[in-house]
C-alpha positions in Angstrom: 143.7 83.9 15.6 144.2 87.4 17.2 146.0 90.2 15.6 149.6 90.2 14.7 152.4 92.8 15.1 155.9 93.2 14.2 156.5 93.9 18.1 154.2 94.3 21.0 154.9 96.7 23.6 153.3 96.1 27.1 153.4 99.6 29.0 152.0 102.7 27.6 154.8 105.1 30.1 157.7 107.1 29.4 159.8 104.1 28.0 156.6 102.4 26.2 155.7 105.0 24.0 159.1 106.2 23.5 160.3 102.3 22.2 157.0 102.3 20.4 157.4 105.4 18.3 161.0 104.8 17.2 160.2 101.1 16.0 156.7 102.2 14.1 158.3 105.0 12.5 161.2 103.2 11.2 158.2 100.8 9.2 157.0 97.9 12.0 153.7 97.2 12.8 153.8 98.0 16.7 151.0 97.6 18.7 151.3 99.6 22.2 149.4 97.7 25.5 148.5 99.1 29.0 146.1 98.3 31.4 145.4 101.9 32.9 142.6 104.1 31.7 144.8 107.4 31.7 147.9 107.4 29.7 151.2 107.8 31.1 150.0 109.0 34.6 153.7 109.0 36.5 154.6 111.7 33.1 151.7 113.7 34.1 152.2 113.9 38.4 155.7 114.1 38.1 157.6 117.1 38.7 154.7 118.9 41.0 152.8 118.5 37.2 155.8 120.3 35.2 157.6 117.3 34.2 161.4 116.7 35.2 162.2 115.0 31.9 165.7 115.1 31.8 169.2 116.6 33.6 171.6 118.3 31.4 174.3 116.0 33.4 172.8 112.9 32.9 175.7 110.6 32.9 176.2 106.6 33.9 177.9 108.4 37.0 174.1 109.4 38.6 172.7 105.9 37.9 173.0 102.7 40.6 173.2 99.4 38.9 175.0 96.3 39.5 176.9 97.2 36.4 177.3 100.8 36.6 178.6 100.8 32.8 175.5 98.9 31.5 173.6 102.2 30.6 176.7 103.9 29.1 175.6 102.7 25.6 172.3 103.7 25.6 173.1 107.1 27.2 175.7 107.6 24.6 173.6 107.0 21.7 170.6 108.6 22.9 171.5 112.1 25.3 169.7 114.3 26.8 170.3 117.1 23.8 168.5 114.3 22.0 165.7 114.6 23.9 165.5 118.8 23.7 165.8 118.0 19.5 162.4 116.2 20.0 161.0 119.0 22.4 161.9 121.5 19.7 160.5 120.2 17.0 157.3 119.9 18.5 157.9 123.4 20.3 157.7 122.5 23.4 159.5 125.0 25.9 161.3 124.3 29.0 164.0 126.0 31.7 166.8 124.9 33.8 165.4 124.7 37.6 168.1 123.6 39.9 171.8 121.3 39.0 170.8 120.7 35.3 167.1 119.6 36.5 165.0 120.7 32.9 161.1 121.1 33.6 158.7 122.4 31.2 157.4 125.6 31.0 153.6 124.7 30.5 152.7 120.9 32.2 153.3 117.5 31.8 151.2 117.2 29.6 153.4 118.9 26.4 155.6 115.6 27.3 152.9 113.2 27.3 151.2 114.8 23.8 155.4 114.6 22.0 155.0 111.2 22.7 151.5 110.3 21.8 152.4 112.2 18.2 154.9 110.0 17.7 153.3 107.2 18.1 150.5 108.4 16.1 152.5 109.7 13.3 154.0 105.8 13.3 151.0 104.5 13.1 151.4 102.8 16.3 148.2 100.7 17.1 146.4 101.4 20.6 144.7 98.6 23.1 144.1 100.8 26.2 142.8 99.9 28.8 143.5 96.6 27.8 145.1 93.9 30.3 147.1 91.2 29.9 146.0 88.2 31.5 149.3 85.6 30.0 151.9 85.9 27.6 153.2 82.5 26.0 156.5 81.6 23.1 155.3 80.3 20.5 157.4 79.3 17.4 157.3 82.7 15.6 157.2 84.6 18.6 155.2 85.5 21.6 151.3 85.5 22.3 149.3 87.5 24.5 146.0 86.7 26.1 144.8 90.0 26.8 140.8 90.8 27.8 140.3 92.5 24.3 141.1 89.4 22.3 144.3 87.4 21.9 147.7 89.2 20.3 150.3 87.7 18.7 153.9 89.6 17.7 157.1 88.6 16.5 158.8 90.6 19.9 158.0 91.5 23.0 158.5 94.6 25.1 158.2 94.8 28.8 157.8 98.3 29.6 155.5 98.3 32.5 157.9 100.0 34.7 158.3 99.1 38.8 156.5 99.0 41.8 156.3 102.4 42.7 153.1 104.5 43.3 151.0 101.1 43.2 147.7 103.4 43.7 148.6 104.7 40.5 148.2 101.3 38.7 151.8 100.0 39.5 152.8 96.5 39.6 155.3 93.8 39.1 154.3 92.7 35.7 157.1 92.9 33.8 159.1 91.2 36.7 156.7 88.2 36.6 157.2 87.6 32.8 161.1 88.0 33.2 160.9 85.8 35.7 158.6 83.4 33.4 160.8 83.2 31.0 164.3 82.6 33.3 165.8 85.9 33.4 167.5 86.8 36.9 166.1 89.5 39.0 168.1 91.6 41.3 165.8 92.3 44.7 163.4 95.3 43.8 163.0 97.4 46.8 161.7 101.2 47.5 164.2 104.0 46.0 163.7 107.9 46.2 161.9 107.3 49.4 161.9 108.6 52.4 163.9 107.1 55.5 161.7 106.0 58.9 162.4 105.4 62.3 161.7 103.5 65.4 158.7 105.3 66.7 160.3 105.2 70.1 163.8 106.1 69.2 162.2 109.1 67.0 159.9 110.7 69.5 162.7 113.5 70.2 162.5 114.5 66.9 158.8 114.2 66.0 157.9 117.6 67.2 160.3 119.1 64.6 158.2 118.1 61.5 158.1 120.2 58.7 161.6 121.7 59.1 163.8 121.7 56.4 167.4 123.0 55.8 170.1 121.8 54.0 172.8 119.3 54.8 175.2 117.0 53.3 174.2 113.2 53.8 176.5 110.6 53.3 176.4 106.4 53.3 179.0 104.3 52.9 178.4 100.3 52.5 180.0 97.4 50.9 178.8 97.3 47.3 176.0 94.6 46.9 176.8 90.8 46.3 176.4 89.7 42.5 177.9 86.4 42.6 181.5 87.2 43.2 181.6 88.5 39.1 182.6 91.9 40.3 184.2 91.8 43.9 182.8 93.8 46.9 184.1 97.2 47.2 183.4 100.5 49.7 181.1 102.4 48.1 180.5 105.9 49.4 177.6 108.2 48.4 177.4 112.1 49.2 174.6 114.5 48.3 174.2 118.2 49.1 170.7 118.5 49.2 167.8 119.9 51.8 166.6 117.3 53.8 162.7 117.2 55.6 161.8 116.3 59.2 158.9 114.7 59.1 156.6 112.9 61.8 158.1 109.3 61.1 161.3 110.3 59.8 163.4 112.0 57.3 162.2 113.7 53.4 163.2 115.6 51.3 165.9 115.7 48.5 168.7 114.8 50.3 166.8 112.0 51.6 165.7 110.7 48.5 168.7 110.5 47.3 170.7 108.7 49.6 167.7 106.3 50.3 168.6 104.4 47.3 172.4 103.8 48.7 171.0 102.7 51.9 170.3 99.0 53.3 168.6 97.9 56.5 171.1 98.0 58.9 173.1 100.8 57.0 173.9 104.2 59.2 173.7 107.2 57.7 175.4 110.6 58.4 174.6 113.5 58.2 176.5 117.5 58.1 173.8 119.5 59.3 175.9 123.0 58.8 177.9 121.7 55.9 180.9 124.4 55.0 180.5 126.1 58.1 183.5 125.3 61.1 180.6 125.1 63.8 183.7 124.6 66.7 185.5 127.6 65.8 182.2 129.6 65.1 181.0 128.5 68.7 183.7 129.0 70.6 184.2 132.7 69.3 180.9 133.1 70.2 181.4 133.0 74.0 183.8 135.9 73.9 181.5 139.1 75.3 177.8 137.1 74.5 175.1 136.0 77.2 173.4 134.3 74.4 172.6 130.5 75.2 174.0 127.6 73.3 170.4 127.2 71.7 170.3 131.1 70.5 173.8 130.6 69.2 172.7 127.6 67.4 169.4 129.3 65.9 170.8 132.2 64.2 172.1 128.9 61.9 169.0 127.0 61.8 165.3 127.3 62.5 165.0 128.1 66.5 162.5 125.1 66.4 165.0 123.1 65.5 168.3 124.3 67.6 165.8 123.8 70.6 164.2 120.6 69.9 167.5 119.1 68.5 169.8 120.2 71.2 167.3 118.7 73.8 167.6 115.6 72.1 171.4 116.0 70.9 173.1 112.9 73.0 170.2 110.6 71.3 171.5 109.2 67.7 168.1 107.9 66.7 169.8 104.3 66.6 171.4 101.2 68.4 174.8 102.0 68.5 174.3 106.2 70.1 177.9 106.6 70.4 179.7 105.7 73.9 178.5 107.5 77.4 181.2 110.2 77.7 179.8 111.9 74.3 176.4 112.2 75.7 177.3 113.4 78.6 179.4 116.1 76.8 175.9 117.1 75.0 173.1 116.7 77.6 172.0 119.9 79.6 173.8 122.4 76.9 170.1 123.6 75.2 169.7 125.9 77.9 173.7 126.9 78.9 175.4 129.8 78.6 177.5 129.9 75.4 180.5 132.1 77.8 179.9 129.3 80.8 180.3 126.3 78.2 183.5 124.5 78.8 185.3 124.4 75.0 185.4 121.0 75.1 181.9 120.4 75.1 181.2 122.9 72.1 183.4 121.2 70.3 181.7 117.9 71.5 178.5 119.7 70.0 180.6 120.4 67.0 180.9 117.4 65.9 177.6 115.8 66.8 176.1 118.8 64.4 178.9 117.7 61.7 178.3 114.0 61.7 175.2 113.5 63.1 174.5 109.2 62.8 171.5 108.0 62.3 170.1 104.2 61.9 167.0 103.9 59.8 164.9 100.8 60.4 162.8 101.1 57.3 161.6 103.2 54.0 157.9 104.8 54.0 157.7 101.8 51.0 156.7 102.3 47.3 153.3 104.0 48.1 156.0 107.2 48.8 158.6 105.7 46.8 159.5 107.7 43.4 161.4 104.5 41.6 161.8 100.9 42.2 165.1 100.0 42.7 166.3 96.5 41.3 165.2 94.5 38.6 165.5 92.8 35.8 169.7 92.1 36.1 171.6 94.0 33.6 173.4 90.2 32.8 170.7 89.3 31.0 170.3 91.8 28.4 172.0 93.1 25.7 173.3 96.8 26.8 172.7 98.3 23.3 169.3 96.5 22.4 167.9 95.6 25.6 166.8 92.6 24.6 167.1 89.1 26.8 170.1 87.0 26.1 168.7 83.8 26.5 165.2 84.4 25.6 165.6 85.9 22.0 162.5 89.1 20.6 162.1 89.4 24.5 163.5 93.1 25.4 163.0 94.9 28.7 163.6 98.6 29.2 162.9 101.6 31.6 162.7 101.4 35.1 161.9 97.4 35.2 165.9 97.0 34.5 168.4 97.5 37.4 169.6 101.1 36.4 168.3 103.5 38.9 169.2 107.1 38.6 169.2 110.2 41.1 166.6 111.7 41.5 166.4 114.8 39.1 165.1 113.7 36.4 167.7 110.9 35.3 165.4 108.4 35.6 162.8 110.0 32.3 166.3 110.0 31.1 167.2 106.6 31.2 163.4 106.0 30.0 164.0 107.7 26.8 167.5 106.2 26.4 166.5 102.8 27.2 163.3 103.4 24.7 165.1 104.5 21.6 167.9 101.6 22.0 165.2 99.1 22.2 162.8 100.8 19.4 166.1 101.0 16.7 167.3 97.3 18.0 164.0 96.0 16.8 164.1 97.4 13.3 167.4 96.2 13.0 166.6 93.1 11.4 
């Protein structure tokens, strides 16, 4: 007959083991499932192996969904002060690295070992590495084939998170079973990733890998289609962040960020001296200076890349480059005389440095990808328990939901948010 639980959690991750500790703790049988051999792998690489688990700021402001307000509740009941509690009482240590971005002091590790204690201390039952070949209804609740034996439990948790770092172990297993069981899935695509280029259109700035600086990027697209429930609107996203040249494209944080905003077809821009007048600080320049445009330029930026930029400045890396009299305004001015430049053309040069438009033509795809964007749609679920509304004991949480946070360590946030809704919702009863 197989074993029997009060709830069956598939995914031993951030949101797994968080949803399983809550519920064993509060007195159900829980059993938790996952088919890797290492536990909670994405905990341990994440964070160059310090562990982002949360941002101070975490707020349903930093997280993309069709319904932005989905994850209010969750958040709400569940913080990110909540989360430090838990750290301190199993002394854990941790420090503030960058905009409310908390790592631990030690490694990933001290986060993966809170969470296996809890689950332990729950009595939480372990089938690792244990597959799950089919999952079925049955009139008490659901049944799992798994290669250890059949399971049986009263609910279901699909925690396996997204498609993101497949070569980790990632799939789309808890998409399939939504699917299986008629919930609605909003298109799952690559987020946190880095933008690419037509190799053609991007040979000018090729050479120019490995520079980084910072900028300000900004998107702005109509707001995605969801049935005509909530009616298209401009949406506009802005990040100050350091962005990466790299061989095929564009990295970095700035990058990351914006790449979950952006859609094929989608521009983006970006500032590349943002709070700095670069008109008026160019044309000052030419007063009593035989310094050329590109010298000007590189006591701002990396001479690499006032050089190899400028040659390529009339180029916007896309189909629609602007009209002809702009690039004629910027061709030629790499190697000019700042005092024999014409003012019109600095300022030209101005504004190509302030809103510099670029067209992607495609993401470097979830083997670079930190999240999966999409999911299971937020219609479907209950926002405090998580669980499916027409498919009753099913609940889905964590990063297989469509709530995607900045990157920063919103999304472990969300994780443990998402967990402890779902682990209190199935005591509840």
């Amino acid at each position: 007959m197989g074993d029997r639980f009060d709830a069956a959690v598939v995914g031993a991750g951030a949101a797994g083991m968080m949803a399983a500790a809550v519920a064993a703790r509060r007195g159900l049988r829980v059993v938790l499932i996952d088919h890797a051999e290492r536990l909670a792998e994405k905990i341990r690489i994440s964070g160059g192996g310090r562990c982002n688990f949360t941002n101070l700021g975490a707020s349903p402001a930093q997280f993309l969904s069709r319904n932005p307000d989905f994850c209010r509740s969750a958040l709400r009941a569940y913080g990110p002060g909540d989360f430090l509690d838990l750290l301190r009482a199993h002394r854990v240590s941790w420090h503030e690295k960058h905009r409310g971005q908390l790592f631990c002091d030690d490694s990933s590790e001290s986060i993966i070992q809170v969470l296996r204690r809890e689950c332990e201390a729950g009595g939480v039952r372990w089938r690792m590495p244990c597959a799950v070949r089919a999952v079925g209804r049955e009139a008490d609740g659901f049944r799992l084939d798994t290669v250890t034996g059949p399971i049986r439990a009263a609910r279901l948790v699909l925690a396996t998170g997204g498609m993101a770092i497949p070569q980790m172990g990632a799939t789309d297993f808890s998409l399939r079973i939504a699917r299986q069981f008629g919930l609605r899935i909003v298109e799952p695509r690559p987020a946190l990733v880095p933008l690419t280029f037509d190799p053609d259109q991007w040979r000018p700035y090729a050479a120019l890998a490995g520079v980084s600086l910072e900028v300000r990027l900004s998107h702005e697209a109509a707001a995605p289609e969801d049935g005509g429930k909530r009616p298209r609107r401009p949406v506009r996203a802005e990040f100050l962040e350091d962005l990466l040249f790299t061989h095929r494209g564009l990295s970095g944080p700035g990058i990351l960020q914006i790449s979950s905003h952006w859609r094929p077809g989608d521009p983006i821009r970006i500032d590349l001296s943002p709070g700095r007048d670069m008109a008026e600080a160019l044309v000052a320049a030419k007063t009593g200076g035989r310094q050329t445009v590109a010298a000007a330029l590189a006591q701002v930026w990396p001479r690499r890349l006032a050089e190899a930029w400028l040659g390529a400045a009339g180029q916007a890396a896309g189909p629609e480059a602007g009209d002809a009299r702009d690039r004629r305004e910027l061709e030629g001015l790499a190697g000019l005389r700042l005092a024999d430049a014409p003012d019109r053309r600095l300022r030209a040069l101005a504004g190509h440095i302030h809103g510099w438009t670029l067209w992607p033509t495609g993401t470097a795809g979830y083997k670079k990808a930190e999240v999966m964007s999409g999911g299971v749609d937020t219609d479907e679920l209950d926002q405090r328990s998580l669980e499916s509304r027409r498919c009753p004991g099913l609940h889905v949480i964590g990063e297989a939901v469509d709530v995607t946070g900045w990157l920063g360590g919103y999304n472990f946030q969300w994780a443990w948010s998402s967990g402890v809704a779902c682990g209190r919702a199935l005591t509840a009863d």
